[in-house]
N, C-alpha and C positions, 0 to 999 in steps of 0.2 A: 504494500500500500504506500502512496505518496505521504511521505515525513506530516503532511497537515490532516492527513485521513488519520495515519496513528496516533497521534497526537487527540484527537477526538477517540478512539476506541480508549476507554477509561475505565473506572471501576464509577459506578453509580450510571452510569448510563442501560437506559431500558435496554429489554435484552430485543425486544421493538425496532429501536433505533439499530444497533450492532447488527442484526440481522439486515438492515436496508443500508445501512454503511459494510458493511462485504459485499455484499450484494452488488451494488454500486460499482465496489472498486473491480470485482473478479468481471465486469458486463465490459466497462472500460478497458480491461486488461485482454478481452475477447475471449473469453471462459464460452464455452458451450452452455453449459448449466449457472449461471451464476447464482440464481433464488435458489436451487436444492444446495447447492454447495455451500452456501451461506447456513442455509439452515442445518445444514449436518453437521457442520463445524461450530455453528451455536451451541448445538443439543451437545455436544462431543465433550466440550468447553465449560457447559456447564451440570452436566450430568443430569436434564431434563428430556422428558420425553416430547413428541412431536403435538400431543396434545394439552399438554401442561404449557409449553413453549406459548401455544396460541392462547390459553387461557389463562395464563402469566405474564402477557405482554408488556405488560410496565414494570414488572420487578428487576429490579437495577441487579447488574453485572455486581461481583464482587471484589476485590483484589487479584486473589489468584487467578479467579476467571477469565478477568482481565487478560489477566499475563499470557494466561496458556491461550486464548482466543486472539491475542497479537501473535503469537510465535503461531499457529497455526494458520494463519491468513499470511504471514511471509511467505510462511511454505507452500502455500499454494501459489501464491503470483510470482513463487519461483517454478511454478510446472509441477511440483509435485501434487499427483492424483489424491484424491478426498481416501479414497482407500487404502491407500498407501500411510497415509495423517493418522488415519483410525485402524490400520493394521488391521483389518478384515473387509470381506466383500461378499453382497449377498450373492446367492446363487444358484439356482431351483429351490428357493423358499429357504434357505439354509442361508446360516451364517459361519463362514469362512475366515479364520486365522490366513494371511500372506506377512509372508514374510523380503525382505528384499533379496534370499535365495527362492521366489517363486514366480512366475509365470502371475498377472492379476486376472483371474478366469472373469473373460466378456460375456456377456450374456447371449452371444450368438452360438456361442459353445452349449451353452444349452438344449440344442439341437441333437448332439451325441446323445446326450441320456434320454432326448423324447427317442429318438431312432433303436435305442437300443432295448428300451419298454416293448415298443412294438415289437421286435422276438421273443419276447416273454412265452408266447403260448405255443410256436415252435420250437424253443429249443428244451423248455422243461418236457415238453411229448416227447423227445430224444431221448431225454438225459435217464443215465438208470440212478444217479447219483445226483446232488446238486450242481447245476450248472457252476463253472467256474468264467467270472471276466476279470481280463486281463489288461490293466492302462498301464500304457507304454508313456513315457515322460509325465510320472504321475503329477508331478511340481506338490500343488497345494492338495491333492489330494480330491477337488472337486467334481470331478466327473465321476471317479470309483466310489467315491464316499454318497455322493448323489444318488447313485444308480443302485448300489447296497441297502442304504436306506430306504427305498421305493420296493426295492426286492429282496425280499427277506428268507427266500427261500434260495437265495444265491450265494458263492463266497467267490474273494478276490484278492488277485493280487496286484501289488503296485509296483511298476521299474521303476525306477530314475538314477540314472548317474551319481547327482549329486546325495551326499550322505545327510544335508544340510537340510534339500528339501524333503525327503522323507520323512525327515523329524515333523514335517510340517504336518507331511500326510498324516502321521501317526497320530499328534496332535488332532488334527479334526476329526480322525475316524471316530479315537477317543471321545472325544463331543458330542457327537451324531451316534454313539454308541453302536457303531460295527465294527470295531475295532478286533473283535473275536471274530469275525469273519475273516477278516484282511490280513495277509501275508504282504509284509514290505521286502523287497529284494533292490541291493544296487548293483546296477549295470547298466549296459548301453544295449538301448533296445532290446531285441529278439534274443542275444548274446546270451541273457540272463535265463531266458527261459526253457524249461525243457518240456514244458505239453503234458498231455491234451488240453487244450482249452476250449473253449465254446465260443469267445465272444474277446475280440483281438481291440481296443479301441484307442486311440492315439488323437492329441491336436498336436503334432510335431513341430518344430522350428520350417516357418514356408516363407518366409521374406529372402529374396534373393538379395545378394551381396551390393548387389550396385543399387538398390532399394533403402538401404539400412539407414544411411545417412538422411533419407527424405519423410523419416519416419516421426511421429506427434513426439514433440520434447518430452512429455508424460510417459511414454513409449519406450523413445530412445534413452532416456538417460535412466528409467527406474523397473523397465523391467528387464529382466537377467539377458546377457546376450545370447548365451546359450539355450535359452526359449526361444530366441526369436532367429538369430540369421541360420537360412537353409540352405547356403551352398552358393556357388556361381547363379544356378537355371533357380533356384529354394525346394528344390527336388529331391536335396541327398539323403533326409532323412527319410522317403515313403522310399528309395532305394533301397533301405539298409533292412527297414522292416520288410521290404518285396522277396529278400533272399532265404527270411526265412518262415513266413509265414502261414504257408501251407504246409511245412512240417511240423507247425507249434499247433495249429489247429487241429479238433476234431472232425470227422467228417459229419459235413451238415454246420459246422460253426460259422460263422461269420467274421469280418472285418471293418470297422468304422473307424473311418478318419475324417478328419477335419482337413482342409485343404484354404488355401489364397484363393483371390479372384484369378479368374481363368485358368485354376490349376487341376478342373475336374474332370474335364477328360485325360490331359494327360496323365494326370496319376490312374482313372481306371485302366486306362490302359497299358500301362507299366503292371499293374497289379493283376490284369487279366493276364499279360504275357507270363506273369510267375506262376498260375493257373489258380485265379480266383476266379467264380464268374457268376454273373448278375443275376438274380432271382426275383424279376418284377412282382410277379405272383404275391411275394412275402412282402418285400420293401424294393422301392425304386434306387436303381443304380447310383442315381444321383440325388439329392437331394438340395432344395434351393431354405432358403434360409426366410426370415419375415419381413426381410426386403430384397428379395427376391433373388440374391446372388447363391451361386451355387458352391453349397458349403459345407457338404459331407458326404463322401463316397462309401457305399455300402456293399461289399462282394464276398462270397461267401465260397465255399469247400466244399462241393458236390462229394467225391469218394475221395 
């Protein structure tokens, strides 16, 4: 905020006022959201709920609150994401621990766990045993802990490379209480695992290198790079998973990924040539997202 905007964020001022003075500054600064971000870093600040905030409009800020609602409003008109301030993010109804070794799960990711519901009633008619799903660069944990929680008759396991982010995983399963289901393993990719599996699902690193740099400051500077760049083409990671995938899988399991714009045919068909292949019938090969890009490829293990 400009030295005269802080200068006004004080202790005794309505929590009214601080709310229209962030607001303000993050709209001016070209914030996307400025009123929610305002409001979340209010409530965050002062430990009020969204409904108390409204119906406490004039109770004056305190000291500390002060303090910590200045140092939280730097941080944002320095680019750092509201989730990042508050160290979790919602995410299919679920609240999520990130940490700065995780990936911040979008809500377009979301998509994975609707896509993977929908095999719910073919793959348990398979299964003699509990279906087992498998996230590949599990980061925070949200897509496996998501998808465990909705399906209770499932278990799973989480890769990830880093040792840092699995704590995270661990951390939320333990929250969402499936933590008794979930196996955390580290490694890279497929490497880690040895099968059968039923249900393969990944949002890998898909920004290509020459991409990275043109990426939201929010992006580039606070989420892990190791989440994010894919390679020269941002391809290399559905390569690594295409070499071994239909040997980790059961037969009749499936595959869901998350991909970049215009990266949905090319990865099915990297993924077909490793011999996965489309099962319109169940779920469409491709999948478009709620605004309409296409955002998750689905292919599956015939024998």
């Amino acid at each position: 905020m400009a030295k005269t905007d802080m200068a006004r964020l004080r202790a005794g001022l309505a929590l009214r006022e601080a709310r229209m003075l962030l607001a303000r500054a993050f709209r001016n600064a070209g914030m996307e959201t400025p009123a929610l971000d305002a409001r979340l870093l209010v409530q965050e600040a002062t430990g009020v709920s969204h409904t108390a905030l409204i119906a406490n409009a004039e109770m004056p800020l305190g000291e500390e609150e002060a303090a910590r609602l200045e140092e939280y409003a730097r941080r944002r008109l320095a680019r750092e994401p509201v989730s990042r301030i508050l160290g979790r993010r919602e995410f299919f109804g679920r609240t999520f621990e990130i940490t700065p070794d995780v990936l911040d799960p979008r809500p377009e990711t979301e998509l994975l766990v609707e896509a993977a519901l929908l095999l719910r009633p073919s793959l348990e008619s398979r299964a003699e045993n509990a279906p087992v799903a498998c996230d590949l660069g599990a980061g925070s944990g949200a897509i496996i802990v998501s998808l465990l929680a909705e399906w209770r008759a499932l278990k799973g396991l989480a890769v990830d490379i880093s040792s840092a982010a699995l704590g995270v995983t661990r951390r939320n399963a333990a929250r969402h209480g499936v933590d008794c289901r979930l196996l955390c393993v580290r490694g890279s990719w497929l490497d880690a695992v040895g099968g059968p599996v039923d249900l393969l699902l990944a949002n890998p690193p898909y920004i290509p290198e020459a991409d990275m740099n043109g990426l939201q400051r929010e992006v580039r500077e606070h989420d892990p790079r190791l989440a994010l760049a894919g390679g020269v083409d941002g391809l290399k990671a559905y390569r690594a998973i295409a070499r071994r995938a239909r040997a980790v899988l059961r037969p009749g399991g499936w595959l869901l990924v998350e991909v970049g714009a215009g990266q949905a045919e090319p990865v099915r068909a990297l993924l077909a040539a490793a011999g996965l292949l489309a099962d319109e019938g169940v779920l469409p090969s491709i999948l478009p997202d709620l605004a309409g890009m296409e955002r998750v490829v689905a292919l599956k293990r015939n024998n």
